[in-house]
N, C-alpha and C positions, 0 to 999 in steps of 0.2 A: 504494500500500500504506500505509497505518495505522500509525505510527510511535510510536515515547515519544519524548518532546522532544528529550532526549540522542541519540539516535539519526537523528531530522530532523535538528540541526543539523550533525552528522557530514555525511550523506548532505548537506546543502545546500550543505556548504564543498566537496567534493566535486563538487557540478554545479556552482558556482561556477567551480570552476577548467576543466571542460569546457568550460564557454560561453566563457571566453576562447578558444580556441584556432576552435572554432565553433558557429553554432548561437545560440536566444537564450531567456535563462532567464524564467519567466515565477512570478510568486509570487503565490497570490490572498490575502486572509483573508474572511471573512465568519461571520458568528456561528452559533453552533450551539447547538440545544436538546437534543440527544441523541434527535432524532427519527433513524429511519433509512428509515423508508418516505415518502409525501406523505400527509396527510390525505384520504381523501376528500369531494366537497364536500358531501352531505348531513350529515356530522358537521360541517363547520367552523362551522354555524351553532347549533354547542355550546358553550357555555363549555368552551376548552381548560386541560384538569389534565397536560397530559404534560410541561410545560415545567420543566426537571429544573433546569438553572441559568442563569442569565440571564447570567451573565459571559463562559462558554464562545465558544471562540472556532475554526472550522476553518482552519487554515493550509495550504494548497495549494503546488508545489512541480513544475513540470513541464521538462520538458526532452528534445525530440521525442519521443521516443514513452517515454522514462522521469518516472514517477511519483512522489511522496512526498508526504505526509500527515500532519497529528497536529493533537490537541484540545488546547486548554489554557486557562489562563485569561487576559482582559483583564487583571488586574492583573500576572502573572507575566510578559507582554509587556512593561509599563511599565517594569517593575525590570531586564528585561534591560536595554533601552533607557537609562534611566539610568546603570548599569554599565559600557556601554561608550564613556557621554559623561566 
């Protein structure tokens, strides 16, 4: 499910403390255009205009068969990460 940031990292601390007990948490990121379908490939050989922000970034969040989610930005990752150095 599709979370707001505040909300993901609730639910993360959350599977956090599951996965102690069992089970193994798995977190992906990988960057997001705000695409939500695939291209198909007769268009890809189009100059793409749909690419909304280049910063975006999808944060995954899995834990057997429960799910978590949310969009943010590369920069707003960095500042957390600083914050809690």
């Amino acid at each position: 499910m599709l979370l707001d940031n505040d909300t993901f990292l609730t639910f993360l601390h959350k599977l956090f403390n599951q996965s102690k007990s069992s089970g193994s948490l798995y977190i992906t990121m990988k960057r997001y255009d705000g695409r939500v379908k695939p291209i198909p490939k007769r268009v890809q050989k189009v100059k793409d205009v749909h690419v909304t922000n280049e910063n975006s970034c999808l944060l995954r969040a899995t834990l057997g068969n429960q799910k978590i989610s949310t969009v943010t930005d590369f920069i707003e990752i960095f500042r957390q990460h600083l914050c809690e150095l």
